[in-house]
N, C-alpha and C positions, 0 to 999 in steps of 0.2 A: 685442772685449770680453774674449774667453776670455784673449788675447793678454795683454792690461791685468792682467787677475786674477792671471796667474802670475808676470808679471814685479814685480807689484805689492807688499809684502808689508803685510796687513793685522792690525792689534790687535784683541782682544777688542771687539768694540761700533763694529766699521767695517764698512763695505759697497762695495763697486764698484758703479759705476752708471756709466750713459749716458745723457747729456743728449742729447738732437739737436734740430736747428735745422733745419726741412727746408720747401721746397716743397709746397702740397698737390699739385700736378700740374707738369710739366715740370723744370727745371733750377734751379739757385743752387749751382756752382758758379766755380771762375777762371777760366775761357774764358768764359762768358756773364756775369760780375758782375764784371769787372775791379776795378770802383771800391770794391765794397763790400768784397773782398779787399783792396786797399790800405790800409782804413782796419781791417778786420782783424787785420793781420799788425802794425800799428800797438798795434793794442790788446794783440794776443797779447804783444808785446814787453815791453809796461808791466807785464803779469802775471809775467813768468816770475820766480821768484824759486829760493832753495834749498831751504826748505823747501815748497813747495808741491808735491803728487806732485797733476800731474793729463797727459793725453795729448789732445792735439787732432790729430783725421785732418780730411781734405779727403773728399767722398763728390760726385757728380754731384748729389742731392739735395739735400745743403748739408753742415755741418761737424758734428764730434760732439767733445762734450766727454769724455772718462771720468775720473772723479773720485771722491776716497774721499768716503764720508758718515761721522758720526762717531754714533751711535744712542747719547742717553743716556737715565737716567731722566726727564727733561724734557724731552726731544724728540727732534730731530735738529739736526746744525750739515752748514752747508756751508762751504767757505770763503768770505769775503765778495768775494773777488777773482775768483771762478767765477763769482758773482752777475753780478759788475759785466761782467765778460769777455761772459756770455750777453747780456747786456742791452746790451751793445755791438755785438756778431755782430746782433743785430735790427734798431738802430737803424742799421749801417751798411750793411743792406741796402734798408732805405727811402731812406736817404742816396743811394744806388748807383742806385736805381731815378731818383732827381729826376737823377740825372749823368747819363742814358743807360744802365743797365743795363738787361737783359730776361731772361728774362719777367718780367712783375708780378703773378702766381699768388701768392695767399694764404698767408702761412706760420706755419707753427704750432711747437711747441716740445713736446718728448713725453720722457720721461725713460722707461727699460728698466732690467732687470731679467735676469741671466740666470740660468735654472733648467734643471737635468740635461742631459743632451745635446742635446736640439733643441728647445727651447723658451724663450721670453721672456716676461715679463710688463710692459706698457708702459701709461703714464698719459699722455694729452696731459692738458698742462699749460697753455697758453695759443694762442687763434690771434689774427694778425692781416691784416687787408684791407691793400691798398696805401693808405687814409689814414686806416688806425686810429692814435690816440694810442700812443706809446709810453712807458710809465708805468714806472720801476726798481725802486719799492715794489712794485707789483701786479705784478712780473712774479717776485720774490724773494717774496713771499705764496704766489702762485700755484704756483711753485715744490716750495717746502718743502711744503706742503699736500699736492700729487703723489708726491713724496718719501715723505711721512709715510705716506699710503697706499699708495704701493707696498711698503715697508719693513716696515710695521707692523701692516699687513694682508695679507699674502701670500695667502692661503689663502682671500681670498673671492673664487666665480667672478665675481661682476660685475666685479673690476676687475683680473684676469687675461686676456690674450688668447693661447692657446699659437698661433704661427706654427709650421707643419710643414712648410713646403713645397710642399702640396699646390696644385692651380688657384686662384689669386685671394690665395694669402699667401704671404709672403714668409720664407724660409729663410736661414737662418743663415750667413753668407759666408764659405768658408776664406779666400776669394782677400786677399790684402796691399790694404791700403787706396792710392790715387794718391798720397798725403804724406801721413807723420807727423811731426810736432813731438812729441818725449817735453819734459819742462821738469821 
């Protein structure tokens, strides 16, 4: 994310974020979800364009989008093609899991935040079960709403979690992601 920030250069009323698409427990990853990476790397392709600045890495737990937010007086914007992108990344993971993929661990969608040196603020955003509907309105609602609150509410503890490292949380990775796509 620090990575994204710097190489990123943001306006007045933008923000860096991190979308993640993750496992509640075990893997979704390309070694164990061939298929749904296939239909991934598909969908990534139909996104990439010139104007759109956004960075998709590969993580063992599943993929992470980082992308500008654009904060106005009437709200926030994403781009609609991030929208679709994530909302792709889900459903081709269900898709992956009907092929043969494994595990079929629960996955949820959690949008971060990064503040000072070691610490993150993160909103899950949606979960789903191996035969939950997958809905692309409700998952872009659901979304922005996470967005909105993490952006727009910073400052309230309820919906800040600082990770420091310590037993049972999770720290901040120097290490280089397994693949980057910059687009």
């Amino acid at each position: 994310m620090r990575r994204f920030e710097s190489q990123t250069e943001t306006r007045p009323g933008e923000a860096a974020v991190s979308i993640k698409v993750r496992v509640s427990s075990g893997c979704f990853h390309r070694e164990h979800s061939p298929h749904a990476y296939e239909l991934i790397d598909r969908s990534l392709n139909k996104v990439a364009t010139p104007d759109l600045v956004f960075a998709f890495e590969e993580h063992e737990s599943g993929p992470e989008i980082l992308a500008i937010v654009s904060l106005t007086a009437a709200g926030l914007s994403l781009a609609a093609s991030v929208i679709n992108f994530i909302t792709a990344i889900v459903k081709a993971r269900s898709e992956g899991i009907k092929r043969g993929d494994g595990p079929t661990d629960p996955l949820e969608v959690i949008v971060r935040r990064v503040h000072g040196d070691n610490q993150f603020h993160e909103e899950t955003v949606v979960r789903f079960g191996q035969s939950g509907a997958i809905d692309g309105a409700k998952i872009e609602q659901q979304l922005t709403g996470a967005l909105r609150k993490l952006l727009m509410d910073d400052s309230s503890p309820r919906t800040s979690i600082e990770r420091s490292g310590s037993r049972g949380q999770k720290k901040l990775s120097k290490k280089p992601s397994r693949r980057k796509r910059k687009i």
